[in-house]
N, C-alpha and C positions, 0 to 999 in steps of 0.2 A: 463238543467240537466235532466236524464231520472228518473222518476218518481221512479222506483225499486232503482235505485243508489241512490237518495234522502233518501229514506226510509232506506235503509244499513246505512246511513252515520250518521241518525239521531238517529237507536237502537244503535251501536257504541258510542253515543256523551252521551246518555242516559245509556248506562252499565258503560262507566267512571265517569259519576257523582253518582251514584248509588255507585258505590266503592269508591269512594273518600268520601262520604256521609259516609259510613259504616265504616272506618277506622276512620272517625274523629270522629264518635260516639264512636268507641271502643277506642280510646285514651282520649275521655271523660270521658270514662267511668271508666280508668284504673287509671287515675286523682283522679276522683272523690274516690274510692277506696284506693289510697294509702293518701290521704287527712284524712280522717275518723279518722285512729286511732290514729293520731296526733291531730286533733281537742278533741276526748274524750279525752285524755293524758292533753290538754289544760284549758279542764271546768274544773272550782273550785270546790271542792267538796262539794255538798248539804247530810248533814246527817242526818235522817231520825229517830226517837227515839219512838218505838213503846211499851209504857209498861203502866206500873198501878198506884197506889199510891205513890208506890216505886220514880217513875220519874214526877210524877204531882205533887209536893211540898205537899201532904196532912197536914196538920196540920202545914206549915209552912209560915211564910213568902215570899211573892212573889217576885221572883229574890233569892233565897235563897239556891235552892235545887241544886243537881248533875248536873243538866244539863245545868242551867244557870252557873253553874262554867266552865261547858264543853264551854259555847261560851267564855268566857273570857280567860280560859286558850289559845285557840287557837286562840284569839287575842293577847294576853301577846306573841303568838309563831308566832307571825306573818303568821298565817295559814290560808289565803281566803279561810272561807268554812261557810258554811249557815248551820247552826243547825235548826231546825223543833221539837218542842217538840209535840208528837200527843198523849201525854199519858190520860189516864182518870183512874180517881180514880176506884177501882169497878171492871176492867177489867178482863177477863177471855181469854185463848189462845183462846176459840171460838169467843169472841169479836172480839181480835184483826186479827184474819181470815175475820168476815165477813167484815171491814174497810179496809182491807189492801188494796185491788183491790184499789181502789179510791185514797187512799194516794199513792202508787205508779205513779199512772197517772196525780194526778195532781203537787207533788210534783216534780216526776222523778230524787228521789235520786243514789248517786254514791255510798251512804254506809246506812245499814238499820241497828240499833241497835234495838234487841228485847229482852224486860225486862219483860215478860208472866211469869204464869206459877203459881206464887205462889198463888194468888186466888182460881185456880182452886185445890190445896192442901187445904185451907180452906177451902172448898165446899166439898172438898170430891168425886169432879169430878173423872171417871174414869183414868187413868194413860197412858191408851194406847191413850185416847182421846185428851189429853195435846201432848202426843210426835207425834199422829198424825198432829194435829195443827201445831206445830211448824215448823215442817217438812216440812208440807206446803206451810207455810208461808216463811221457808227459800226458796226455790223451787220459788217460787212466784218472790219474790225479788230479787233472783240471774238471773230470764228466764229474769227482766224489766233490768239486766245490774248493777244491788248493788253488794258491798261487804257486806257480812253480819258479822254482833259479835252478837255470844248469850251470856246473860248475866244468868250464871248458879243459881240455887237456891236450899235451903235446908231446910227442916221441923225439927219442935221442936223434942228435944230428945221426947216427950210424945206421938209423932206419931207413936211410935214403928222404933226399928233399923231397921226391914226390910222395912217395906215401906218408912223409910227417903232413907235409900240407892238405892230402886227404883226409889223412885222419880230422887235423886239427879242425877243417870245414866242418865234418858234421854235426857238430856244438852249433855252429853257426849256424845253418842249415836247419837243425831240429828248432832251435829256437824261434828264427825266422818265421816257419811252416805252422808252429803251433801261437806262436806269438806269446811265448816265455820270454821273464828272463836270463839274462846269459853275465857269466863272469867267463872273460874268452880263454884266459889261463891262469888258474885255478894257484899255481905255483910261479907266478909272475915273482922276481925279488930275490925267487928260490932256486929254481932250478936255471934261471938265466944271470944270473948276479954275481960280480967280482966274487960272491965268498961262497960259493956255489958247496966248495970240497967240504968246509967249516958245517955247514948247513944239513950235511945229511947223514945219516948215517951209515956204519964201516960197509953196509950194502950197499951202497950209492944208488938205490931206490928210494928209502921212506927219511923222509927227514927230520931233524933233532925237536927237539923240545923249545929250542931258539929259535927256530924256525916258525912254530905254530902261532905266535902273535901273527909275522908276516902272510899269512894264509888267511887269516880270521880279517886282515886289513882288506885282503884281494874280496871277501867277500861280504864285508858289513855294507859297504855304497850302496850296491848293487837289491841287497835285504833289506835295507832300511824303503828305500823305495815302497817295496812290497809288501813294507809295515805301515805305510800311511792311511 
């Protein structure tokens, strides 16, 4: 064979594999892409509970509090999904901002519930600095692929009407903005309710162990939503 016709024959044998290479990669690829959103459709949902005293059973018995009724309920409902409670007593929306990187990554929740907010109302934190926060941290959770609930909260009549209704806006407000869901207060039954004294405890901040079904009620509606 003449050495030029050799070399024709061989860029020819080499452009068809070359395409035939390139099509099977792009039908890989097209696989691989309509796979995806049927695989996340398929992971059981890990939910993510990022709050303060409110959800860290303070003053209660362990296994006791709202969140531990959340895994049971959703075993009673036959719901494969991993609860994560990462609450700490104490906690401030600046807390749970600078945690949350970390808990996203290693957990890599499907739903982030955040229970912030009211510490930094006992502190007397700035207002814009809390909705900043949250905002955040919704943003955050929502770019790692969660659905988010915030869990609303609301200050003593003695904090003054206007600053309880500021505050209480910015649940609303952050939700609106990010297009979260919202539970608008979080201790609806509890902290407003004929049996308000019975409910909480000798601190008249954290409330009883009778209490925690009514919490877990304020916010299964609102979760189950976000579990469909």
């Amino acid at each position: 064979m003449d050495a030029g016709k050799g070399a024709d024959v061989d860029e020819r044998m080499n452009r068809r594999w070359l395409g035939r290479r390139d099509c099977i990669a792009a039908l890989g690829a097209l696989g691989l892409a309509a796979a995806a959103p049927s695989a996340r459709a398929a992971r059981a949902p890990v939910i993510l509970v990022v709050g303060d005293s409110l959800s860290a059973e303070y003053g209660l018995a362990r296994g006791s509090g709202w969140v531990e009724l959340l895994r049971q309920q959703l075993a009673q409902d036959k719901v494969a999904a991993t609860v994560v409670n990462a609450s700490i007593s104490g906690d401030t929306t600046s807390g749970g901002r600078a945690r949350l990187a970390a808990l996203l990554t290693s957990h890599q929740p499907t739903h982030v519930i955040l229970e912030l907010g009211g510490n930094d109302a006992l502190r007397g934190l700035p207002l814009k600095n809390t909705q900043d926060n949250l905002a955040w941290m919704t943003q955050q959770a929502q770019d790692a692929g969660a659905r988010v609930l915030l869990l609303g909260m609301q200050v003593p009549p003695n904090y003054g009407g206007d600053y309880g209704r500021r505050f209480a806006q910015i649940f609303q407000d952050v939700a609106r903005e990010k297009k979260a869901a919202l539970v608008p207060f979080f201790l609806q039954g509890v902290a407003d309710g004929p049996d308000a004294a019975r409910l909480f405890q000798a601190d008249r901040i954290h409330p009883t162990a009778q209490a925690q079904p009514m919490m877990l009620a304020n916010v299964m509606p609102a979760l189950k939503k976000l579990l469909r």
